[in-house]
N, C-alpha and C positions, 0 to 999 in steps of 0.2 A: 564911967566910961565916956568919953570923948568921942564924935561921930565928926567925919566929914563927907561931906556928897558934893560931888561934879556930875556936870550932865554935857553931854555932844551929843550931836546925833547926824545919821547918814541918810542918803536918798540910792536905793537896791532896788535891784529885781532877783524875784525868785519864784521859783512854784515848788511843790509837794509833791514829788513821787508817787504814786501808789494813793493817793487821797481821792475820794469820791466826792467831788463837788467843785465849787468855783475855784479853789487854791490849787486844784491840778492845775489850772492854768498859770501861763505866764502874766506875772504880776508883778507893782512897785510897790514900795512904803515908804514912808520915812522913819526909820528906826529909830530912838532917840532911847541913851544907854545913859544910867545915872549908875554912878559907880558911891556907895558909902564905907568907907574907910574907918576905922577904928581903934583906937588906944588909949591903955588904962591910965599913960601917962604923958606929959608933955614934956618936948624935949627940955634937959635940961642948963643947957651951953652952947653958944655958937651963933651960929646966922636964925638957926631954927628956934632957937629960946623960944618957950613958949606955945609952941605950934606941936599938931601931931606928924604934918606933910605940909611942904610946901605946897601951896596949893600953884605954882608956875610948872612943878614935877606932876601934879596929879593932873593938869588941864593938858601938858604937854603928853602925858604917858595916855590920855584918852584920845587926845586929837589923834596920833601915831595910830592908834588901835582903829576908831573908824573913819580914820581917811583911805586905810586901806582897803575898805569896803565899799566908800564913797562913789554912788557910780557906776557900780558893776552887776553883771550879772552874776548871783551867787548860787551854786548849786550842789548839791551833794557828789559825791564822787559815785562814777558807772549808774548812774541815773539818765545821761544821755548818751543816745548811740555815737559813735567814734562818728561819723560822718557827721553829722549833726555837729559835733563840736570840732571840728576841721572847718565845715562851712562857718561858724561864729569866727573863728580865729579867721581865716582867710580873706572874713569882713571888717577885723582890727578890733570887734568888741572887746570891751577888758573884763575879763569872765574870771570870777574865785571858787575853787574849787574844796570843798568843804568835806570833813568825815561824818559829819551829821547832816540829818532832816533839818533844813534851814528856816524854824523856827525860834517864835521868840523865846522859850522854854531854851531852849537846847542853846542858844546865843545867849542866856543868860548865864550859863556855865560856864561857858566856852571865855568869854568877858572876865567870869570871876579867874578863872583858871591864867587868864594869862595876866591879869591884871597880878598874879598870887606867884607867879614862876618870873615872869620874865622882869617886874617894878619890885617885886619883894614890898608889895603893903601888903598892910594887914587889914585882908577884905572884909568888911561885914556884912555885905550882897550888892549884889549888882540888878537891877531892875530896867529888861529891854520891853519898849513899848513899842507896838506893831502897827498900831492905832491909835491916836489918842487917847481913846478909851479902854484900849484894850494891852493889857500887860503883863509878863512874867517875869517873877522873880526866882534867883538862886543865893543860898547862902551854906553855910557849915557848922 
């Protein structure tokens, strides 16, 4: 099996709904998303000869993914009251609006998933880091 890994990574604010401790609070990270890609084989004709992804497709299809996050405040959907997010908008913030707990666990799926639907590689995990030290991976 053949493996390829890219890594990017973004600078977010988020907090944890419903969590008892410091992460209820408004907070940043610097997320940094290493995506590993995989195949049994390498292409066999063409520009790709050789390769399993161009890796100009896998750095460009990660930049797209968190640049979109780059920045922003990211929060789960109905976690803040409707005023509260009238006043963020009314201040020009650029706020993402999420179907999950905005965690690294739950971004790490989220990453494989669209890495898997929208680029069509073939994911082998994606690994979102919240901390330096601290990490979650998702795979299949």
């Amino acid at each position: 099996m053949y493996y390829l890994t890219a890594e990017a990574s973004f600078d977010g604010a988020h907090f944890l709904s419903g969590y008892e401790g410091k992460c209820s609070n408004l907070h940043g990270h610097r997320w940094r998303v290493i995506l590993k890609i995989k195949s049994a084989e390498l292409k066999p004709e063409g520009q790709q000869r050789g390769m399993v992804v161009d890796f100009g497709d896998v750095k460009a299809a990660l930049k797209e993914e968190t640049d979109f996050f780059d920045h922003t405040f990211i929060y789960e959907k109905d976690t803040l009251k409707p005023a509260t997010v009238a006043a963020l908008n009314e201040e020009g913030f650029l706020m993402r609006i999420v179907d999950f707990r905005p965690t690294a666990e739950n971004f790490s799926k989220y990453f494989y998933d669209r890495f898997t639907e929208k680029y069509g590689f073939d994911v082998a995990e994606v690994t979102v880091y919240e901390t330096p030290n601290n990490m979650a991976s998702y795979s299949r």
